[in-house]
C-alpha positions in Angstrom: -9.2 -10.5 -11.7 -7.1 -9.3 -8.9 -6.9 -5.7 -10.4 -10.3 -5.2 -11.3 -11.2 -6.4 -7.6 -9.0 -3.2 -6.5 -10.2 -1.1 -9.1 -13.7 -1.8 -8.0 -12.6 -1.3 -4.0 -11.3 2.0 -4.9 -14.0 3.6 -6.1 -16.3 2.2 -2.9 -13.5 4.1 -1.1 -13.7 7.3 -2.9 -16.9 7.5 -4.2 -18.7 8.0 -1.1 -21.6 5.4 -1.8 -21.1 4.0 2.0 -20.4 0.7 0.8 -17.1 0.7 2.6 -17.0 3.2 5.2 -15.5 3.7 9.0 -12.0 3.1 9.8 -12.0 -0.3 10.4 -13.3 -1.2 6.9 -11.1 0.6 5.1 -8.4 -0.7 7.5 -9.8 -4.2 6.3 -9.8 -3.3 2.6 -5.9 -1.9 3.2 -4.7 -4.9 4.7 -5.6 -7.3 1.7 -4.3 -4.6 -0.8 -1.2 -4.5 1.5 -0.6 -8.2 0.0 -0.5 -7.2 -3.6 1.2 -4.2 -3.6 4.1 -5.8 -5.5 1.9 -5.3 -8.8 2.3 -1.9 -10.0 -1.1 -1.4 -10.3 -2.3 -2.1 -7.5 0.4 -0.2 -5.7 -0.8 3.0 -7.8 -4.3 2.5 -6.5 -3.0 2.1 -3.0 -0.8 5.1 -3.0 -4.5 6.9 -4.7 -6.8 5.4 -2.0 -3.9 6.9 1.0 -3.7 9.9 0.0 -7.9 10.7 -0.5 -8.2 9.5 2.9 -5.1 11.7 4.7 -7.6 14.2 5.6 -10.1 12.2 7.3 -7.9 9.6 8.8 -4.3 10.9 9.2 -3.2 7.9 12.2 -4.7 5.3 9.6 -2.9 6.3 6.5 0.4 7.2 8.2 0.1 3.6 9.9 -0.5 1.8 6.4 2.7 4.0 5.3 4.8 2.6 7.2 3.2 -0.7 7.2 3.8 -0.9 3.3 7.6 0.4 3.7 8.1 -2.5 5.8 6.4 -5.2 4.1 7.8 -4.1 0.6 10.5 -1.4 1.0 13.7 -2.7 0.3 16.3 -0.5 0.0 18.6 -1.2 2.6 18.9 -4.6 1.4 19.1 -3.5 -1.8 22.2 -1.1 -1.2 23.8 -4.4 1.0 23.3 -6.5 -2.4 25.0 -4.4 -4.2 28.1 -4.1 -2.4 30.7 -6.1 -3.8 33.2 -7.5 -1.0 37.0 -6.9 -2.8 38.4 -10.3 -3.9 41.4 -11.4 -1.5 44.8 -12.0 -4.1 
């Protein structure tokens, strides 16, 4: 359900048809994809839907960039995971 509701917002986006147009809208439409980008799907529509808009609206998708690496980028914590303190004898 939740895919085919992004699948279906992606090609409002990029088809032109004017059902979803002007920065705020897309900003809108961004924000509740934003929440499911865990799902790989929906993150490979995202990262689609960014980079057909760069040209017309480089401040939104660079701001959407960055908001995704915060919200779901983890690396740091990732490498701090990983590090294994030495064990004390």
């Amino acid at each position: 359900m939740m895919t085919e509701r992004i699948a279906i917002l992606h090609g409002e986006v990029n088809d032109g048809s004017g059902k979803i147009s002007g920065e705020n809208d897309i900003g809108f439409q961004l924000d509740y994809m934003l929440d499911f980008c865990w799902d790989d799907t929906v993150l490979l529509l995202y990262k689609r839907i960014l980079r057909n808009l760069y040209n017309k609206y480089p401040g939104l998708v660079a701001s959407y960039a960055y908001a995704y690496r915060d919200m779901w980028d983890n690396d740091d914590a990732d490498v701090e995971d990983d590090e294994e303190e030495p064990l004390s004898e």
